[in-house]
C-alpha positions in Angstrom: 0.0 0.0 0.0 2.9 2.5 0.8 4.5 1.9 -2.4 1.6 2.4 -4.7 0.7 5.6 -2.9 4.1 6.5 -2.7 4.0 5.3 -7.2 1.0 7.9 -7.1 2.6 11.0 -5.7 5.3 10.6 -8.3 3.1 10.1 -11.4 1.6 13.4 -9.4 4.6 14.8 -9.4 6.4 13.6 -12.8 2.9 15.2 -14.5 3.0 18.8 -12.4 7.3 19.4 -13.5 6.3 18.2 -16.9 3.2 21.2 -17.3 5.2 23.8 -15.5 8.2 23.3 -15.5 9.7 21.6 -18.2 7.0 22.7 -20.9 7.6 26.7 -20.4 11.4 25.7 -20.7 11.1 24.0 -23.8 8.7 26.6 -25.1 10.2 29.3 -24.1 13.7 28.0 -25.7 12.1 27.4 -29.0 10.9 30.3 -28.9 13.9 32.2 -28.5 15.6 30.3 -31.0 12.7 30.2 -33.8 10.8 33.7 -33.7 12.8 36.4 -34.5 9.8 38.4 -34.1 9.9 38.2 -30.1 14.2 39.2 -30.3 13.2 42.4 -32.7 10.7 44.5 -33.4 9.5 42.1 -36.7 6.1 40.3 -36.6 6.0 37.7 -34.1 4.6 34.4 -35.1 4.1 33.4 -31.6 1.5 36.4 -31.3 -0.9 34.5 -33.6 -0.5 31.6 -31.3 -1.5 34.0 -28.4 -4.4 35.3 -30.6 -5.8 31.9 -31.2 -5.7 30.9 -27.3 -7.5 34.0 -26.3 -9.8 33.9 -29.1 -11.2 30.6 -27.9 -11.3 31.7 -23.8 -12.9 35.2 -24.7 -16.5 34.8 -26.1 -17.1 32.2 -22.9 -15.7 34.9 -20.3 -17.8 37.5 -21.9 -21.2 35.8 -22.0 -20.9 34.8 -18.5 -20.1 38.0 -17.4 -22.7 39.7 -18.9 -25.1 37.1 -18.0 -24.3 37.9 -14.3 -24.7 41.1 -13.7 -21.9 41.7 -11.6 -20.7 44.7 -13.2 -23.2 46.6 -12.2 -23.1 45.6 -8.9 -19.1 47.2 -8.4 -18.3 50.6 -7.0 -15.8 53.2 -8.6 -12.9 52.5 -6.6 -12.6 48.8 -7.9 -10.5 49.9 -10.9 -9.4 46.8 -11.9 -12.8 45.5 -12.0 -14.6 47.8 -13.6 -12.1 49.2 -16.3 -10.0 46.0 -17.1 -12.8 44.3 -18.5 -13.9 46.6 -21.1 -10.1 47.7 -21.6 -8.8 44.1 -22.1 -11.6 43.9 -25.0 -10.2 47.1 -26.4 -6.6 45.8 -27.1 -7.7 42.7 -28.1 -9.4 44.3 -31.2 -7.0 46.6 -32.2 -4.6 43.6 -31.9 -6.6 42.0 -34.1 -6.7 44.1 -36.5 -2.9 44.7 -36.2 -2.2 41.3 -37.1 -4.5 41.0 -39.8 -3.0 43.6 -41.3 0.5 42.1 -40.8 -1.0 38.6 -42.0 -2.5 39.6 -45.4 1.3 40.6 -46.0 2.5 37.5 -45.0 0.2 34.6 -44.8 3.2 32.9 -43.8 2.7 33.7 -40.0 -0.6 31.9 -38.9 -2.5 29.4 -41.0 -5.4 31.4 -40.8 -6.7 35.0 -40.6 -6.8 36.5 -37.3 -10.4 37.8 -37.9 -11.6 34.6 -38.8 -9.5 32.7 -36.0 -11.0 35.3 -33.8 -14.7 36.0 -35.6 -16.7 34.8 -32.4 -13.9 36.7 -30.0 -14.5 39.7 -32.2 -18.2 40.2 -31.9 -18.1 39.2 -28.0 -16.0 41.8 -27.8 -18.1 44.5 -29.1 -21.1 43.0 -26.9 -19.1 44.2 -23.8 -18.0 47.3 -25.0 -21.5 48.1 -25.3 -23.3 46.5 -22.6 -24.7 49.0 -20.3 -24.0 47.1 -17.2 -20.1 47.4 -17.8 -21.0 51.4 -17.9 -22.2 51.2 -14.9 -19.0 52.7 -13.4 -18.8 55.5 -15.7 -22.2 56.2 -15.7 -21.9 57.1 -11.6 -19.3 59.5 -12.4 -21.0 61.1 -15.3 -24.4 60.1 -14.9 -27.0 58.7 -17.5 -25.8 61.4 -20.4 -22.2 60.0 -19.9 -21.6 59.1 -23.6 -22.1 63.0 -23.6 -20.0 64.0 -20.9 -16.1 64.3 -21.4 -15.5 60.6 -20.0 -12.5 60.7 -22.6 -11.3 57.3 -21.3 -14.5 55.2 -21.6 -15.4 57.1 -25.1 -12.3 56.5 -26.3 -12.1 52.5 -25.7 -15.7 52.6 -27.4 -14.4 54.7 -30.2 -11.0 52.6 -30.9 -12.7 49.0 -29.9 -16.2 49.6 -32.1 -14.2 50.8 -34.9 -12.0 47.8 -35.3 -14.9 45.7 -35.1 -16.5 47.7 -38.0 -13.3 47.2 -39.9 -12.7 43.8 -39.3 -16.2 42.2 -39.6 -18.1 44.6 -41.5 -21.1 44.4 -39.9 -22.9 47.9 -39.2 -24.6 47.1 -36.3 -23.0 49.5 -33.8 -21.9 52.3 -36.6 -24.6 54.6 -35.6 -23.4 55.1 -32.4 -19.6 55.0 -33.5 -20.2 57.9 -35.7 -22.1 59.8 -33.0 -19.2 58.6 -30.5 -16.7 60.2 -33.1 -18.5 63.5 -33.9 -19.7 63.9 -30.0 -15.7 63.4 -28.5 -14.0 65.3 -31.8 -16.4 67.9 -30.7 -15.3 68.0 -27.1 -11.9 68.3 -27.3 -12.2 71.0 -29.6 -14.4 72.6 -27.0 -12.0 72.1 -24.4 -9.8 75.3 -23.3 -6.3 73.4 -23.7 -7.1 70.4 -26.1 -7.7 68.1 -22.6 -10.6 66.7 -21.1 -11.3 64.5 -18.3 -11.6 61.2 -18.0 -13.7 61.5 -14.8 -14.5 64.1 -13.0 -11.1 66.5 -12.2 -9.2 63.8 -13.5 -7.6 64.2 -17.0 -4.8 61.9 -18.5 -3.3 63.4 -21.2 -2.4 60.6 -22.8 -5.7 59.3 -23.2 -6.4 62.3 -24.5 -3.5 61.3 -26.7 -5.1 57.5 -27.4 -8.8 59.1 -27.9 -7.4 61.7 -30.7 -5.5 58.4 -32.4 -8.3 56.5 -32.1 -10.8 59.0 -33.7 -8.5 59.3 -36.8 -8.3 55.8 -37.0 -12.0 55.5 -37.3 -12.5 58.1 -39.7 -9.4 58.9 -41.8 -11.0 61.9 -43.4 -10.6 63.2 -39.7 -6.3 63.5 -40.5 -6.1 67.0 -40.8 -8.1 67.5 -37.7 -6.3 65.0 -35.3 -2.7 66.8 -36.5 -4.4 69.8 -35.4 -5.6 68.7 -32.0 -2.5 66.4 -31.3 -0.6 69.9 -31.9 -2.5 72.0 -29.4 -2.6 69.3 -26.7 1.3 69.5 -26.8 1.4 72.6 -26.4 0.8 72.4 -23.2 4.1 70.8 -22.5 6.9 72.4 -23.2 9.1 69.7 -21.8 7.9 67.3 -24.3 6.6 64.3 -22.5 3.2 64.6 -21.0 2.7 64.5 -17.4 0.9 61.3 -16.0 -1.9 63.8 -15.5 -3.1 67.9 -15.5 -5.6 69.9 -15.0 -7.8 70.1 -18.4 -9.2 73.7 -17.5 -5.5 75.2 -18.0 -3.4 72.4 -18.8 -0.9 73.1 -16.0 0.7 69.8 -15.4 -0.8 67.6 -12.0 2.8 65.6 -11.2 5.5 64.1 -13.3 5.9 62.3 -16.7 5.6 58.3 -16.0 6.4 55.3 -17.7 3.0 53.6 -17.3 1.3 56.5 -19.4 4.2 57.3 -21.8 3.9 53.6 -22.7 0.4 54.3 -23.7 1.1 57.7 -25.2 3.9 56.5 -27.7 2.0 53.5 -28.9 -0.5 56.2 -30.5 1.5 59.5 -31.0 3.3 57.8 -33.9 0.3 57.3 -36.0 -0.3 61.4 -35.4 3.0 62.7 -35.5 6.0 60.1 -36.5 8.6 63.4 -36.0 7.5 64.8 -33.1 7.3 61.2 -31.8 10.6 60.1 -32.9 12.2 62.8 -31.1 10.0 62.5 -27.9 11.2 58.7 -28.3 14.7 59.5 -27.9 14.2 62.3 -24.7 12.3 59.4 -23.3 15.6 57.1 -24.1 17.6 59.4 -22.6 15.6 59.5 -19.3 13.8 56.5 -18.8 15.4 53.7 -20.3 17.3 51.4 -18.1 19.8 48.2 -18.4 21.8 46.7 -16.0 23.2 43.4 -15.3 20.7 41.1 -14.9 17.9 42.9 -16.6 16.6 46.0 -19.1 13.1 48.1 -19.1 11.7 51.5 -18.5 11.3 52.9 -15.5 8.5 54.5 -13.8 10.4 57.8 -12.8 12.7 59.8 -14.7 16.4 59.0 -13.9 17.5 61.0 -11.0 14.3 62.4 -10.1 13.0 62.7 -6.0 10.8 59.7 -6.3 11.5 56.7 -5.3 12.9 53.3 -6.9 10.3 50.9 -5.1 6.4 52.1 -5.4 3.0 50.7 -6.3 -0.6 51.9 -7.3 -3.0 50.2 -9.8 -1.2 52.4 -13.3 2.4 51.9 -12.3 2.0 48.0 -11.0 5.0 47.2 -8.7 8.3 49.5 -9.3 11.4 47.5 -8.3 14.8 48.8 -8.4 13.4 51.3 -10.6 11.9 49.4 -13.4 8.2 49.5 -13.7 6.2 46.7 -14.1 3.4 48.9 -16.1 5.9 51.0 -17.6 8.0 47.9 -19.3 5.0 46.0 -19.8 3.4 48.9 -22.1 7.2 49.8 -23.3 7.3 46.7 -24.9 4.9 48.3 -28.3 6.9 51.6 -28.2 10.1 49.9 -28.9 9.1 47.9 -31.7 7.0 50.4 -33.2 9.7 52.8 -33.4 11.5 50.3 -35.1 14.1 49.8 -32.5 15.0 46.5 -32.5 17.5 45.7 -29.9 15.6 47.2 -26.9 12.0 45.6 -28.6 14.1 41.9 -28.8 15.9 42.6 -24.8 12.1 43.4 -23.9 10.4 40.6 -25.7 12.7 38.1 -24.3 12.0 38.8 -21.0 8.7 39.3 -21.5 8.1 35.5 -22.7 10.8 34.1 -20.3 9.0 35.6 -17.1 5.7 34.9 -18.4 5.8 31.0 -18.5 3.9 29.6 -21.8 1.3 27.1 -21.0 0.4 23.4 -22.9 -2.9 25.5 -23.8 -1.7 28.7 -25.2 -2.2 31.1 -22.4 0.5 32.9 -20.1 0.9 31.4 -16.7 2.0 34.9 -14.9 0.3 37.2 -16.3 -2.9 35.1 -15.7 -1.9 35.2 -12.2 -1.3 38.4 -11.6 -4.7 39.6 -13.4 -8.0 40.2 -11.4 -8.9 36.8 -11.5 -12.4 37.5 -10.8 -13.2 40.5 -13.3 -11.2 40.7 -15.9 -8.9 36.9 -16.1 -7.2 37.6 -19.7 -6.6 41.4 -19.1 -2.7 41.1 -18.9 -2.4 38.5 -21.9 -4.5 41.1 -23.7 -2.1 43.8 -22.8 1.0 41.4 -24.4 -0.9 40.9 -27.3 -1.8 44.5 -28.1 2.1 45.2 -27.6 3.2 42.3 -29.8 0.6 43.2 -32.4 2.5 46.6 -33.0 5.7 46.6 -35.2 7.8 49.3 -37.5 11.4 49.7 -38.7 13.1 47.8 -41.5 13.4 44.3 -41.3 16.4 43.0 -39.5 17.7 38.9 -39.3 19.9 40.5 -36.1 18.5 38.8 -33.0 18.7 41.0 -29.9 20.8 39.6 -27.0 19.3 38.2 -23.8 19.6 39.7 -20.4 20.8 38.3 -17.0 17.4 37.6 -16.1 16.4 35.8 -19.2 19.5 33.0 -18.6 18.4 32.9 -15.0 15.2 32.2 -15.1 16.1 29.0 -18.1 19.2 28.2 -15.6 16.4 27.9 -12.9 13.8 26.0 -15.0 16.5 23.5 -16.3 18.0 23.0 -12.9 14.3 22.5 -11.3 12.8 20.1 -13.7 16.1 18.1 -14.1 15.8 18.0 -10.4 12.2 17.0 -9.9 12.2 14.8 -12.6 15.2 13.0 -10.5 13.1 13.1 -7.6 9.8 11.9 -9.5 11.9 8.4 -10.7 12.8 8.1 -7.6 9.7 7.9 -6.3 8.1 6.1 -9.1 10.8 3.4 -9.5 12.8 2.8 -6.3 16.2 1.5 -6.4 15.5 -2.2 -4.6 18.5 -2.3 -2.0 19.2 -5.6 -2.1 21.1 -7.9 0.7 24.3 -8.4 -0.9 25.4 -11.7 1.7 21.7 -13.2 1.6 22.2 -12.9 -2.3 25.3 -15.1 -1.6 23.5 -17.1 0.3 20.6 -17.7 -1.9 22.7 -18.5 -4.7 25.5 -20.9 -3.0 24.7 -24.5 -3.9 25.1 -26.9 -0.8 28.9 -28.4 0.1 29.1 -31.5 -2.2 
């Protein structure tokens, strides 16, 4: 009986190591080694791979959250819960449409379409964007005219995710309301004294100002001139260059520093407005942000030699350590690649993958973790895809070097499973000690 139970916790065991540890390993190696796309800022085949496991989760998630009601049921100061699920189905459609734009270039890189791989993810989507009980938080800051009100954030994801849709699918269902969403927010910021308006209530982000103006253009392109225009007169406002986390929209007068959770935002939009103004911005932000040591490379969440401080935490920044921001690398990941700059996209994209441990079933072991399990499950992989889905530059067969922390965390995984595997067989097939002198004894035939 001890020995079969003692067979069991090693089949128990071998099975556990061989899903988490050994697989990410093994993934995560080929990966390194096959797509250049992860080492540079090139498409990466392993974001279609990504795609495909979130497109099959999504359209489940979504229905059953609807279905339940629980977004109405959340207050304001549950930010994860409230904004990451209708965020996370924002980035998921413009990555969509990102790599279907990359994939009818090169069919080479999935065996089928993103929009088709993701047709039922694509229209779930749009039903959560525009469910009224995942307005819910909105609608107490604003009220029940909130599509009216500035609420630039909210307006902006409806813009940016309902126009993808449209442009993927086709289907005209919710074009009414895009092109009142459109001519209502265009309208607004023109309004505005400085080019910024809230997202709630005395709270304005420029940079989603930034995101709402892109997002606008990219919905109606005959809209170009006039997103140059306001893109223009929002900068203004910062003489510096880089946009403060936030300010006040009635005079623009900056509310705090520039950050590297909202820059990462801002630059994965200001390109498509101004690629100049950006490219220089780009380089200021190089200059003060970016950061590489030892055993690992990212963007930090404070300007280099600034007062504030090198550990810190709040729901934008994520955890700060030794400087590097969780948020601020996370988001830095599409800025990098779609400036072209392939060495700091392939240190970032290496770490990325390496830290995030690559399931048997598609998804990303960390970032699934670390998401609000409850609310919004897929929010982070969303995130990575968004970031993956965005590429620039000329095409380069250099592969970007890996950091400290990328060979320690392989080092790790290979020294664990080789050690657990060990451990496993050990327990599974026990060495039989046996009695070397009543060996002898059984096998010595009697005196003659």
């Amino acid at each position: 009986m001890f020995r079969l139970l003692r067979q069991l916790i090693g089949c128990v065991m071998l099975l556990l190591t061989l899903l988490f540890v050994v697989y990410p390993f093994a993934e995560t190696s080929w990966l390194l080694l096959s797509d250049r796309g992860l080492r540079s800022a090139g498409p990466s085949t392993y974001a279609y791979n990504l795609h495909a496991a979130l497109s099959a989760e999504l359209p489940r998630y979504v229905d059953r959250r609807i279905k339940s009601g629980v977004a109405e049921t959340l207050n304001v100061h549950q930010i994860t819960a409230t904004e990451s699920p209708v965020y996370g189905a924002y980035f998921y459609l413009l990555a969509t449409e990102n790599l279907q734009a990359q994939w009818e270039k090169d069919h080479s890189l999935a065996a089928r379409a993103p929009k088709e791989t993701g047709a039922a993810a694509i229209d779930a989507c749009a039903r959560i964007l525009t469910d009224p009980g995942h307005a819910h938080w909105v609608r107490t800051y604003w009220g029940d005219d909130y599509l009216t009100k500035p609420n630039c954030f909210f307006r902006c994801l409806l813009v940016g995710g309902l126009g993808a849709h449209y442009r993927l699918t086709g289907k005209e269902d919710h074009l009414p309301l895009l092109k009142t969403l459109i001519r209502d927010l265009a309208r607004d910021i023109d309004a505005s004294p400085q080019g910024l308006i809230d997202d709630y209530p005395d709270q304005c982000f420029p940079c989603d100002v930034v995101a709402a103006i892109a997002m606008i253009r990219r919905a109606d392109p005959a809209r170009e001139a006039w997103a140059d225009k306001a893109f223009h007169r929002l900068m203004e406002n910062f003489k510096d260059g880089l946009p403060p986390y936030m300010a006040v929209a009635d005079s623009g007068k900056e509310w705090g520093p520039s950050r590297g959770c909202t820059n990462g935002f801002f630059f994965s939009f200001a390109r498509t407005l101004d690629p100049g103004m950006a490219d220089r911005l780009y380089q200021r932000y190089i200059d003060g942000y970016w950061q590489r040591g030892n055993l690992a490379a990212g963007w930090r969440e404070f300007a280099k030699g600034s007062n504030h401080p090198d550990t810190y935490f709040d729901p934008d920044s994520g955890p700060v350590l030794w400087g590097f921001g969780t948020g601020a690398t996370g988001l830095g990941i599409g800025l990098t690649r779609l400036h072209g700059d392939h060495e700091r996209a392939g240190l970032l994209g290496a770490e990325m993958i390496a830290g995030s441990f690559p399931m048997v079933d598609g998804t990303l072991l960390l970032p699934r973790l670390v998401s609000d399990w409850d609310h919004a499950p897929h929010f982070a992989e969303t995130v990575i895809l968004h970031q993956l889905s965005l590429t620039g530059g000329t095409p380069t067969l250099t592969k970007a070097p890996l950091t400290g922390a990328v060979w320690l965390i392989l080092g790790v995984e290979f020294l664990l499973g080789f050690l657990l595997l060990r451990w496993a067989k050990h327990l599974i097939l026990p060495k039989r000690k046996k009695n070397k002198a009543r060996a002898e004894e059984a096998l010595r035939l009697p005196d003659q």
